[in-house]
N, C-alpha and C positions, 0 to 999 in steps of 0.2 A: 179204586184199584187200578184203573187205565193211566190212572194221572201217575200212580205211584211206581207203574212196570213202564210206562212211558219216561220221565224221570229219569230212572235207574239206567235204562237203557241208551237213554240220549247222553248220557255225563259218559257213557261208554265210548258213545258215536263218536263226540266231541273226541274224546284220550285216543280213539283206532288213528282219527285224519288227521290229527297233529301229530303223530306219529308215521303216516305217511307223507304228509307234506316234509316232515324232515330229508326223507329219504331220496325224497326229489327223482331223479333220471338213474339214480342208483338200483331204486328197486327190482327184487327179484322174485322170481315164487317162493323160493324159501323165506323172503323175509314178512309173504304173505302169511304164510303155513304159523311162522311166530307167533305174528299177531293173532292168528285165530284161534292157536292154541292157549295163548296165556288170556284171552276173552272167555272160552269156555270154561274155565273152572269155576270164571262167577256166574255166569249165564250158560250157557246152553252148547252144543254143537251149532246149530241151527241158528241160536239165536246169534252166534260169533260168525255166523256164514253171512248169513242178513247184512249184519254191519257191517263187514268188512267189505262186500260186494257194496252196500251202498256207498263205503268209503271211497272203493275204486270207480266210481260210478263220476261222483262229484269230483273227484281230483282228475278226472278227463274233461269235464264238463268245463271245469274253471280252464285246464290249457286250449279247449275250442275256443271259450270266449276269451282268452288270452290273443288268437291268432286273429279273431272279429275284430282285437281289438285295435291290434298294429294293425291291419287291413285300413281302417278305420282312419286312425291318427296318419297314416302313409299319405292316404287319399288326400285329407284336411294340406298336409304338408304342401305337396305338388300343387294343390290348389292354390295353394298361397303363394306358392315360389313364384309359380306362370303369371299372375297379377300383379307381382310386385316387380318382376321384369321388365312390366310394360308402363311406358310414359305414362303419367296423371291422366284422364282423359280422355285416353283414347277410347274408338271402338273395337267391337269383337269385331275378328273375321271370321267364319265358319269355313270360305273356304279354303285360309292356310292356313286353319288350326289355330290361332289364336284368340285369346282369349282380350276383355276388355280391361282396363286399366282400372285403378282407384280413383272416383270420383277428388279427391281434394290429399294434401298433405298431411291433414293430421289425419286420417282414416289409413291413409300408406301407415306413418307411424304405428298405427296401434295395430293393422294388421302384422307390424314387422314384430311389435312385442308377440302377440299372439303365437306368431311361427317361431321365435325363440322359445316359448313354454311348450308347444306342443312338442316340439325336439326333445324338449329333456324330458316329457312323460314318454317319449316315445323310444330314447337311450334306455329309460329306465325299465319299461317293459320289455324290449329287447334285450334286456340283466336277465332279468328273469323268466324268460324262456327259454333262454341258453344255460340257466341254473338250474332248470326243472323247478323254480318256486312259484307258488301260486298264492291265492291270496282269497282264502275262503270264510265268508261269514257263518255259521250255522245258528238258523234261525233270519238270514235275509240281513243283508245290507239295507234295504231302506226299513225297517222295521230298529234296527241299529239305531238309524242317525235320526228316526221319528225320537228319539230318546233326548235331544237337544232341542226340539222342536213341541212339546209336550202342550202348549199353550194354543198354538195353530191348530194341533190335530184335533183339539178338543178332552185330550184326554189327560188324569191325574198321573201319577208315578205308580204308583199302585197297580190302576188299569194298563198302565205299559208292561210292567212287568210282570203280568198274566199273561197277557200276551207272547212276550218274550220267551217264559218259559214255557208256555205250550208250543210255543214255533221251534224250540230246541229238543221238544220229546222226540223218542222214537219207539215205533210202533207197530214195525213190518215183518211182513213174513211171505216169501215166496214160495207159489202154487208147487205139490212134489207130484211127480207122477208115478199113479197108479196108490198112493196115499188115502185112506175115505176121510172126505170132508173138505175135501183140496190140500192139507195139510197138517202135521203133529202139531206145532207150535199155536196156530189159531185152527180153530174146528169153528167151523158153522156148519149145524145139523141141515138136515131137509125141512125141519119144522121150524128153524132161524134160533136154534141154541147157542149161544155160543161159549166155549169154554178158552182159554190161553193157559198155556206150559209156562209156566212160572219160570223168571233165571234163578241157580240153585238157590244166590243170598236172599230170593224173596219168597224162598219153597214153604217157608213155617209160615205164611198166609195161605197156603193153600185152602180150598174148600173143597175139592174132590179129589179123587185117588188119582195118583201118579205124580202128585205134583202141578195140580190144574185148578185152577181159578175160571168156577164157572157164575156167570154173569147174570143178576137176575131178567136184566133187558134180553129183548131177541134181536135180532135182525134180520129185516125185509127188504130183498131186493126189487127193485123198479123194474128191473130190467129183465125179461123169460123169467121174474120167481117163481111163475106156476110149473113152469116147464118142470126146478131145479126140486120143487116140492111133491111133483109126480113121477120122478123118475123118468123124466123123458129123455135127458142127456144119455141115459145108456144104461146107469148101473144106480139111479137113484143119488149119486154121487153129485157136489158140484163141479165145476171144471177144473181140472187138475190143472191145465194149459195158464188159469188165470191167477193174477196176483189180489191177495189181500192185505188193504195197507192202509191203517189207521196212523195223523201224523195229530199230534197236536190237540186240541180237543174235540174229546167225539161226544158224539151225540146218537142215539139207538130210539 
């Protein structure tokens, strides 16, 4: 059942951030309000809050590592320039700032090609910061290109694409306050019951009223459990403050 509301929900995840990646530096709260609204009718309030915050979350995340990235490439660049300036040869000076030359001429050469490609990744990223577009995998870039690579990792096609689709589930649900059990969507009791609010297309699986799928596994936390199972947080309750977030596959 986790595999199947995971699933369900990750094809959602996938359709919210391609649809905000569209919108690029356009976006507004209304066109947030959209999305949420036409997510809920198949799923949830909550469950359209979930993903579209995670949407917003990643599509920041990708233009940080966007600015790491020109940072990056900028650096590599000037690096190259100052080297290439300098006669074959020479030494560094540290104390006018100079830097030491390239050992031999084909090394200059291939440095020079180097600084021509890093240019045009670094034109090209600079496209796309000025476009608001980003460039997001879900489920991981290197979990992607392990899919060309299938023979080195050890692993068959089969086993990749387990992988793959549990790295594209989703699974979350953030803590509500003043909510019992930290929150509607996932409950975990004091005694580690857990039950999930089904999205509406997957409500005719339900097993308990309201539309809740409850789990024959418990779950036990490592961390103050006894606290969370004696009511020591305050009201018996667990922490509302804390988030609960199964990605991929779980294990209870």
């Amino acid at each position: 059942m986790l595999a199947e509301v995971g699933t369900f929900l990750g094809e959602l995840a996938s359709r919210d951030l391609a649809v905000r990646s569209r919108e690029g530096l356009a976006h507004e709260t209304a066109m947030w309000a959209v999305r949420k609204r036409e997510l809920t009718g198949c799923s949830s309030a909550r469950w359209a809050g979930s993903i579209t915050k995670a949407t917003h979350d990643q599509w920041a995340l990708a233009r940080r590592g966007q600015v790491a990235h020109m940072m990056g490439l900028r650096g590599q660049v000037t690096a190259i320039e100052a080297r290439l300036a300098r006669p074959l040869g020479t030494k560094a000076n540290k104390r006018e700032g100079l830097v030491r030359g390239y050992g031999s001429r084909a090394e200059w050469h291939a440095k020079a090609r180097r600084l021509h490609a890093l240019r045009e990744r670094l034109a090209g990223l600079e496209a796309d910061w000025a476009a608001g577009r980003v460039h997001v995998v879900r489920g991981g870039t290197q979990l992607a290109h392990l899919r060309h690579n299938l023979d080195q990792a050890g692993l068959d096609e089969q086993a990749w694409r387990e992988r793959w689709q549990a790295a594209r589930m989703f699974l979350t649900a953030d803590g509500e306050s003043g909510k019992r059990f930290g929150n509607e969507t996932i409950r975990i009791t004091d005694t580690g019951q857990v039950s999930i609010r089904l999205p509406a297309a997957l409500g005719h699986l339900a097993n308990a009223p309201h539309g809740r799928y409850l789990l024959d596994a418990t779950a036990k936390f490592q961390h103050r459990g006894e606290d969370g199972a004696t009511g020591s947080w305050g009201t018996g309750r667990w922490p509302t403050a804390s988030t609960t977030t199964w990605r991929g596959a779980v294990g209870m």
